[in-house]
C-alpha positions in Angstrom: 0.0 0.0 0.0 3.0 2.1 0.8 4.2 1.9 -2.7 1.0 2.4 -4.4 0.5 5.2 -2.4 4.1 6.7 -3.3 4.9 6.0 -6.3 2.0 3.2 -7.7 2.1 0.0 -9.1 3.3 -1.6 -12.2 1.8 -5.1 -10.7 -1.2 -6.0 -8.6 0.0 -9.5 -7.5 3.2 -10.5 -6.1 5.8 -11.4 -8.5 5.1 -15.1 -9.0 1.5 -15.2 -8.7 -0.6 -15.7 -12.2 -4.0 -14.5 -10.7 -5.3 -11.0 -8.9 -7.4 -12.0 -6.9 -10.5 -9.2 -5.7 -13.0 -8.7 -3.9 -16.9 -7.1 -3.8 -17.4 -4.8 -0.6 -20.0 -7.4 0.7 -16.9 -9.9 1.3 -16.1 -10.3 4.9 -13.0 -10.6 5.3 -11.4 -13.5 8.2 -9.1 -11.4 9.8 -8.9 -8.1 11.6 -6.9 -5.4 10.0 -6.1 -3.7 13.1 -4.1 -0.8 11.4 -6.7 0.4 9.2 -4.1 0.0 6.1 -7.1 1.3 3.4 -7.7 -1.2 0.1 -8.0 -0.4 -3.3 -10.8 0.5 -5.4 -10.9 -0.5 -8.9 -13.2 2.0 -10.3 -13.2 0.4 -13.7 -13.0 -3.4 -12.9 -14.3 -4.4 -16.1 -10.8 -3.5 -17.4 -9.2 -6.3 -15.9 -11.5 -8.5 -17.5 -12.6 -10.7 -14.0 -14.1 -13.7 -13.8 -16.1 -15.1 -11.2 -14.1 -17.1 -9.0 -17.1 -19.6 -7.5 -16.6 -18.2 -4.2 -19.0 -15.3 -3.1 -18.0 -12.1 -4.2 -15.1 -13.1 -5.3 -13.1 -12.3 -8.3 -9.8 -13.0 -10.3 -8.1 -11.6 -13.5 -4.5 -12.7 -14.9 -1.7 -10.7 -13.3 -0.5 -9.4 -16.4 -3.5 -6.9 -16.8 -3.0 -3.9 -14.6 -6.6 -1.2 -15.5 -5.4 2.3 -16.1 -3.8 3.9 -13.2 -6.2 6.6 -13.1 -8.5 4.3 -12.5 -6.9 2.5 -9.2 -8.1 4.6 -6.3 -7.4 4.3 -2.5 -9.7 4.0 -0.1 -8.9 5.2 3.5 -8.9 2.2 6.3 -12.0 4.5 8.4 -14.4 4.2 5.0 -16.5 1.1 5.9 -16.1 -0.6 2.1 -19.4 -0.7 1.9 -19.9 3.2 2.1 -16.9 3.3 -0.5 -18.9 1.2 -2.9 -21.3 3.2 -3.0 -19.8 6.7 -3.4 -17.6 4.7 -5.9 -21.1 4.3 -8.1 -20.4 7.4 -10.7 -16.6 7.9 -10.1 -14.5 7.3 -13.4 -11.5 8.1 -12.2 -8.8 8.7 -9.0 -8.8 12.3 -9.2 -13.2 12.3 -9.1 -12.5 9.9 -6.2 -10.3 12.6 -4.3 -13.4 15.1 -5.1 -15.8 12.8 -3.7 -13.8 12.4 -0.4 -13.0 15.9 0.2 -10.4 16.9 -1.9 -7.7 18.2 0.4 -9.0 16.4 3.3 -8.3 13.4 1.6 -4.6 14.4 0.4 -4.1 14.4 4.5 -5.7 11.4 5.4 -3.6 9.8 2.1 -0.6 11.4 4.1 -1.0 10.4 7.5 -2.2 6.9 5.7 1.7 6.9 4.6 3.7 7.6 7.7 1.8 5.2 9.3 2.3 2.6 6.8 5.8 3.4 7.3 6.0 2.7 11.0 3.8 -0.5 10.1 6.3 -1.6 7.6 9.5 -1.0 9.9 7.8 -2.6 13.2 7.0 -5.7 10.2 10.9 -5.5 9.1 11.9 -5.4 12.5 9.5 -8.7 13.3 11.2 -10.6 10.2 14.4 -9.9 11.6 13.7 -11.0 15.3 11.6 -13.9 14.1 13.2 -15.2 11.5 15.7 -18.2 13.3 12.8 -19.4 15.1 10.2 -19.2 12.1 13.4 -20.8 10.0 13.3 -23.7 12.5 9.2 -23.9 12.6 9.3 -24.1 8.9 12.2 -27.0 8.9 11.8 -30.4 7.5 14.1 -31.7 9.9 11.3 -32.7 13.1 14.0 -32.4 15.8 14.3 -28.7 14.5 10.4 -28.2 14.5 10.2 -29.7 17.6 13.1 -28.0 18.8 11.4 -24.4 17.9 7.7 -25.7 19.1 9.2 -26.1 22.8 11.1 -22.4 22.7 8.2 -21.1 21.1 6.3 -22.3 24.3 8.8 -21.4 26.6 8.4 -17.9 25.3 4.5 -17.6 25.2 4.4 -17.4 20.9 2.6 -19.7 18.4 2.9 -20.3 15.2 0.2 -17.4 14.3 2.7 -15.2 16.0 5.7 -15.8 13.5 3.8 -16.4 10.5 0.4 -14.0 10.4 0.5 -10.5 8.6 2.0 -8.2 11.2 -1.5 -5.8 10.5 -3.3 -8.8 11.4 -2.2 -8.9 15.1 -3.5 -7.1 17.5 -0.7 -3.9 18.5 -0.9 -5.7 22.3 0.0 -8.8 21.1 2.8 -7.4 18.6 4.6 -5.7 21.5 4.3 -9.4 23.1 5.8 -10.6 20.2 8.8 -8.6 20.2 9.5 -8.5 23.4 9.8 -12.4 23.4 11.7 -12.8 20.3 14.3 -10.3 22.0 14.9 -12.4 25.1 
């Protein structure tokens, strides 16, 4: 989000994967996004050319087709999607989007969207680095080593949701948990 925010994307997928995958505003997502990070709004869809992907409001396209950028709007992580949707309904374009949410209110909440994506992204690096030994030795094939990392992991108070779950995903409490054990 960062990124797009920054500087935008040239892809909407990560670098291996074939499919975007999307999503209506009536999908509920399974997690908690306890930072708010925003989504995006693809105010064209039809230009990625989706298909249904025979789970409720769920869509794909091939990764290669990126819509025009003007077209690829963000939408703040206080607008319930559902509200976005529908103030989305006439909007042709990222810069009628900005309109529709207040013009220069907007710019600041994009702002303030960035530098705290910022401190979200170095608390994430930060995790990686701490974690990454244990989740190394969670993710061995070697049992002794899993079971090895399975018994520190429970001296320490941490599961395997802890090491491996998007860091926006776990509660801020919990994070601070987190690192705090994985600098013991």
């Amino acid at each position: 989000m960062t990124t797009f925010l920054e500087i935008g994307l040239k892809r909407l997928a990560g670098p291996v994967t074939p499919i975007t995958y999307m999503r209506t505003a009536d999908y509920e997502e399974p997690y908690t996004d306890y930072e708010g990070i925003g989504r995006l709004v693809f105010l064209q869809p039809l230009q990625l050319q989706p298909w249904y992907s025979g789970i409720s409001s769920i869509y794909v396209a091939l990764a290669s087709r990126l819509p025009s950028l003007e077209t690829i709007a963000f939408v703040p992580g206080n607008l319930p999607l559902t509200k976005a949707a529908q103030l989305s309904n006439d909007v042709v374009n990222r810069h009628e989007w900005r309109e529709v949410l207040g013009g220069k209110e907007y710019d600041e909440i994009k702002t303030d969207s960035i530098e705290r994506l910022k401190q979200l992204n170095q608390e994430l690096e930060n995790s990686e680095k701490q974690g990454l030994l244990l989740r190394n030795a969670l993710q061995s094939p070697q049992r002794s080593i899993r079971l090895q990392a399975l018994d520190t992991m429970q001296q320490l108070g941490l599961t395997e949701n802890d090491l491996c779950t998007a860091w926006h995903h776990i509660a801020p409490e919990r994070r601070i948990f987190i690192s705090n054990a994985l600098t013991k």
